[in-house]
N, C-alpha and C positions, 0 to 999 in steps of 0.2 A: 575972500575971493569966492567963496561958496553963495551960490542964488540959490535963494528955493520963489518957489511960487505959491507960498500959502505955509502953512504948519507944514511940518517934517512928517508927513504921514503915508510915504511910502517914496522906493526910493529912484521911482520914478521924475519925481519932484525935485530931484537934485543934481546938482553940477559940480563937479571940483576943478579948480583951476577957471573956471570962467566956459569949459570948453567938453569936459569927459562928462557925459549925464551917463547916472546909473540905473542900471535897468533890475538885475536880478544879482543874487549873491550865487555862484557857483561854485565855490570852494572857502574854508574856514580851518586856520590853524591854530597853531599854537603862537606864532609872529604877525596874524593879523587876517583879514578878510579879503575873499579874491571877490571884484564884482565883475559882473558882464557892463562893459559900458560902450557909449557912441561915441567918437571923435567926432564932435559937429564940426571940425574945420576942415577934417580930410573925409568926414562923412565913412568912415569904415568901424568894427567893430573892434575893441579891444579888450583886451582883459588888465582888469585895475587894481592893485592889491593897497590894500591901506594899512599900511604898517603900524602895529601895535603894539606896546610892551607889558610885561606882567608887572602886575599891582604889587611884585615881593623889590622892584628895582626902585631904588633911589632918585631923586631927583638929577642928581649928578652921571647916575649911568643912564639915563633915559636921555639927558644931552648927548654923550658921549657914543648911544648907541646911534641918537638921531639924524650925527656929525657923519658916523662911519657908514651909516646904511646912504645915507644922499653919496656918499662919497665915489662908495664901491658898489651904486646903482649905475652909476656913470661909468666906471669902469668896466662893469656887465654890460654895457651898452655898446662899447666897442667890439663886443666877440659879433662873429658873422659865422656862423655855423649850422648847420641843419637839424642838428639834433639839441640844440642850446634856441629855448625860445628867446625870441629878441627882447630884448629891454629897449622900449622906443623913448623913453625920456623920465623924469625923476622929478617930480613936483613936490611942493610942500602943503601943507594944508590944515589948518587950527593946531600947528604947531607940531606934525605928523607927516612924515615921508611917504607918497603914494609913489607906488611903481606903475607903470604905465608899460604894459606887454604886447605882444604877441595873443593872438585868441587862440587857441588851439584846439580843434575839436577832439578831443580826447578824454580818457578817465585817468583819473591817480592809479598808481597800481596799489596803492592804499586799497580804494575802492572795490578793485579787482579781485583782490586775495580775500577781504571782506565779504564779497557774495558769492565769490567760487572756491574759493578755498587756494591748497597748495595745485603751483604752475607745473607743469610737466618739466623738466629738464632743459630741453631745446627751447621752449619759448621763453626759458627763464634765462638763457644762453643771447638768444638773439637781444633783447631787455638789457644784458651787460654788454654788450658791444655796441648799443649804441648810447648806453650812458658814459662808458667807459671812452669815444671816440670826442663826447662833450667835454669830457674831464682833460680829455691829453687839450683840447683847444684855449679851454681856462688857464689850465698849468701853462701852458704856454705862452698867455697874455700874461702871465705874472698872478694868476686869480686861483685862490683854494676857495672852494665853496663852502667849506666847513660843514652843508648839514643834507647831505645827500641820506635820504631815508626814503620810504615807497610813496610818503605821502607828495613829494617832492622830484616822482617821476610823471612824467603822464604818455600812458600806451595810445597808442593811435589803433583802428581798427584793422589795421593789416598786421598788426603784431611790432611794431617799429617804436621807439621812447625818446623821449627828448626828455631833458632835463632842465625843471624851471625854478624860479625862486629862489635869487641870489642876496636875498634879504641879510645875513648874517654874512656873505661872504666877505674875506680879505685879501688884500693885496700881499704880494709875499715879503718877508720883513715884518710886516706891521704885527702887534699882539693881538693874542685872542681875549685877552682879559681887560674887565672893567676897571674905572681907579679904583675902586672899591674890590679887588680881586676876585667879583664874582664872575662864573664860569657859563657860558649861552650854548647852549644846544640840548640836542635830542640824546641822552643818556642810550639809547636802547641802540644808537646807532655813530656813538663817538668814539672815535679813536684810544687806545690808555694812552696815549704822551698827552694829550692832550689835561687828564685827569689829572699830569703833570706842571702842567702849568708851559711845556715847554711850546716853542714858536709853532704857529700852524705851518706846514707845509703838505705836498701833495700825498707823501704817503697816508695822509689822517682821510683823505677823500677817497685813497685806494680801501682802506679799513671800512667807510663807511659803506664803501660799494660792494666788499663782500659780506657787509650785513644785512644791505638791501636784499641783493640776491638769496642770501639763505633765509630770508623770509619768505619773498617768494617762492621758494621750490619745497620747502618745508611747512608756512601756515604760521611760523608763528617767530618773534626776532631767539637770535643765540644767544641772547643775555637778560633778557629783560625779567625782571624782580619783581615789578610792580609798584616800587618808591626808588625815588632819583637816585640816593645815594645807596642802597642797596645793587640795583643795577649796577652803578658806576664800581661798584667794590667787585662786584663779580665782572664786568669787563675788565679790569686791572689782573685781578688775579686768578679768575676760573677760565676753564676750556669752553667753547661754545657746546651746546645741549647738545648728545648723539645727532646724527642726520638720520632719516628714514629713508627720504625719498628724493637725494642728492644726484644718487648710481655717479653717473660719468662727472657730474659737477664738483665731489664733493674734495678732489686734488684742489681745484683752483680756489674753492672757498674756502678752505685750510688755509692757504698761501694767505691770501687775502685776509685772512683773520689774525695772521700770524702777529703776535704784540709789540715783539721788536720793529720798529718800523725798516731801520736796516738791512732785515732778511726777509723784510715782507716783499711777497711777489709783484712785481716791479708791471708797470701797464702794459709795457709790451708783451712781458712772458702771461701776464694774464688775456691778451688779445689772442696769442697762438692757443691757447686751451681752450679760451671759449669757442673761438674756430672751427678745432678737431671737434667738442662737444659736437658745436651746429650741425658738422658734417657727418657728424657721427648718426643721426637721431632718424630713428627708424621711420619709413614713411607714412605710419596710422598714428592714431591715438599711443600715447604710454600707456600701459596698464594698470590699474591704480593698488597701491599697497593692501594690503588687509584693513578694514574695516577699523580696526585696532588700533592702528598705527595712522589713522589718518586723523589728523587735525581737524578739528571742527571749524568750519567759515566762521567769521568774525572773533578767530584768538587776536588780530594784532591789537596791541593798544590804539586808542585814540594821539592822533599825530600831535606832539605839543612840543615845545621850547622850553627847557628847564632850566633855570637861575639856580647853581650852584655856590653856597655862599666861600668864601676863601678858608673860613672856619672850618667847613664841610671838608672840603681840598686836603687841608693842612691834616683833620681826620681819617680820610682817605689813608693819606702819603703814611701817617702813623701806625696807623691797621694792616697797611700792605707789609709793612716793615717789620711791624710784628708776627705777621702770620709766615712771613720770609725766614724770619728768624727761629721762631717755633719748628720750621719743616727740619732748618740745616741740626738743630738742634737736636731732634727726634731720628736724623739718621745719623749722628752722630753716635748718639747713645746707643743707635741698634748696632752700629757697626764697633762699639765697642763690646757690647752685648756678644756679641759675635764672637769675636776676639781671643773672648774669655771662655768661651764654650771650647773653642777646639783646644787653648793651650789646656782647661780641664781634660779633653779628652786625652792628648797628647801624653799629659803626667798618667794619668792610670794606665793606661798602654804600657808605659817602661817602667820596669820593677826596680825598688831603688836598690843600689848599690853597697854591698856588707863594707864593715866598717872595720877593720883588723886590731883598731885601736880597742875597740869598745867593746870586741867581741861577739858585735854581734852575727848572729848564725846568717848563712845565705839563707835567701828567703826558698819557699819553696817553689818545684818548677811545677805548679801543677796546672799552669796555663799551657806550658812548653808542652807537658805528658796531653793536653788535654788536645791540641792540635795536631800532634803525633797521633793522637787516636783516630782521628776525624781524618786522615790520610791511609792509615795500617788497614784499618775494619772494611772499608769501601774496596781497598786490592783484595782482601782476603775474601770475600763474600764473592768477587768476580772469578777466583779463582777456582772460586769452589762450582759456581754452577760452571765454567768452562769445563772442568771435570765431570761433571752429572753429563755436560751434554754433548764430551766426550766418550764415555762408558753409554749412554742411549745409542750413540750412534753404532758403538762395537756392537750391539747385541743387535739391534735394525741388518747388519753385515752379516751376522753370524745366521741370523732368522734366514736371510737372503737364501744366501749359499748350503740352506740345510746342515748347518753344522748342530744347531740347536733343535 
């Protein structure tokens, strides 16, 4: 279904579906290439993404990716929301899922933190309430988007985000994993249950969104390693990186990070804080950290989709299990370590007991005489100068009065 007009030599030249010709590439990820393209039949611009998978997937998950993304293109195409770019339709093409968007004039907040570094507070606040406002609209059609990261928001120029690229996402019920049990997303910005293997659901897009955000306000993601499975080992079982320059944000991104998905803060209790934040934020510029503390533009990693193989997982779940086991372990032993300290202390404290039988002698009291001294010596010394400075005063009386 693709016409060219001559050699493939620029992508001008090309049409997919008979209808979208591509004009320039404006975005590139880790799941595929966003282009600028024309709707010659409704004559307007759109944005085209052309779904691609990584060369580590099988022939059998590349079906099965290729089945789920036409699937749950369609399904993203039902949200009707303002901050959720539209999905206008869901093509196929040399054996490859194209999404067919919404244009939006905007940047990645990928791009944003990349040439300006970390976001103030309040812009980073406004940023989660309207990605956070897309998320409640998806969860509510039944849709987890699974890969909410910055490369994956795009800022408009009033300060406003919508959230695009439902490329990975799933309907609720369905699995996140391949036949072949490998695991798809952005490590630097996945959920731990997910590391889990267990169902996607909305809390894993709440997770994702307090990592977006503490990118943006910070410069740089709370986990990331620099290789897949490092990362994922420190999402599972480490804290996210201190905050610098969170201030008023860094309640709600704590909540939002929180592991157990169960107690993690819930969208609405995250909408009231990002709120108070927005309302909170002083009317200039923030003032920017120390010199020191501030992240240099371009720390985030490059935006990409990592294929997690099941071996990896199973690795993972073993390493968390051990390192689990090692901690209970290690306070175990201190708190027996402990234990053992005061009952030593305990025993030499109390002198043991004469034995009538055996004749043996009382022991001596010369702990007892020794604490009677450190009581006797302190009244006697006070008594003594209360007497000097009683006799100074007789003789001050007597000086007085002329008797002396």
């Amino acid at each position: 279904m693709t016409a060219d007009s001559g050699p493939d030599t620029g992508p001008r030249t090309r049409l997919v579906a008979g209808r979208y010709a591509l004009s320039e590439v404006i975005g590139r990820g880790g799941m595929g290439t966003v282009w600028l393209a024309t709707d010659r039949v409704l004559e307007r611009e759109v944005a085209l993404k052309e779904v691609t998978f990584s060369v580590d997937l099988t022939a059998q998950e590349r079906t099965i990716l290729r089945e789920r993304t036409m699937r749950e293109a369609r399904a993203a195409a039902r949200l009707d929301h303002p901050r959720v770019t539209t999905v206008f339709d869901v093509v196929e093409e040399d054996g490859r899922p194209w999404l067919v968007m919404e244009h939006v004039s905007a940047r990645s907040l990928q791009e944003i933190i990349e040439e300006q570094g970390p976001l103030p507070p309040a812009a980073v606040a406004q940023i989660g309430l309207d990605v956070l406002a897309a998320l409640e609209a998806a969860h509510g059609a039944g849709i987890v988007h699974r890969d909410v990261k910055p490369a994956n928001v795009l800022v408009e120029p009033d300060g406003h985000a919508c959230l695009t690229d439902f490329g990975i996402a799933t309907t609720t019920g369905d699995s996140s994993l391949t036949t072949g049990g490998a695991l798809i997303g952005s490590p630097s910005y996945m959920a731990p249950e997910r590391a889990y293997g267990d169902e996607p659901r909305p809390p894993v897009d709440l997770w994702s969104l307090g990592a977006t955000l503490y990118a943006a306000v910070e410069g740089r993601p709370p986990f990331a390693r620099g290789e897949a499975m490092a990362t994922m080992m420190s999402v599972v079982s480490e804290h996210p990186a201190p905050m610098l320059r969170a201030g008023a944000l860094e309640p709600v991104l704590t909540g939002l990070l929180t592991k157990d998905p169960a107690a993690r803060t819930s969208g609405e209790a995250a909408r009231r804080q990002l709120t108070a934040v927005l309302a909170g934020a002083p009317p200039g510029p923030l003032t920017p950290p120390p010199a020191a503390a501030r992240p240099a533009p371009g720390a985030l990693p490059a935006p990409s989709v990592e294929r997690i193989d099941a071996d990896d997982l199973r690795a993972l779940a073993s390493a968390s299990k051990a390192l689990l086991t090692s901690v209970a372990r290690d306070a175990r032993d201190q708190a027996r370590h402990l234990a053992e300290r005061r009952r030593e202390r305990k025993s030499d404290s109390d002198p043991p007991l004469p034995d009538p039988a055996a004749g043996t002698p009382s022991p001596p009291r010369r702990r007892r005489r020794f604490k009677r001294r450190w009581v006797v010596v302190p009244v006697l010394v006070t008594l003594a100068i209360a007497l000097l400075v009683l006799v100074g005063l007789g003789f001050l009386v007597a000086a007085a009065l002329g008797l002396i």
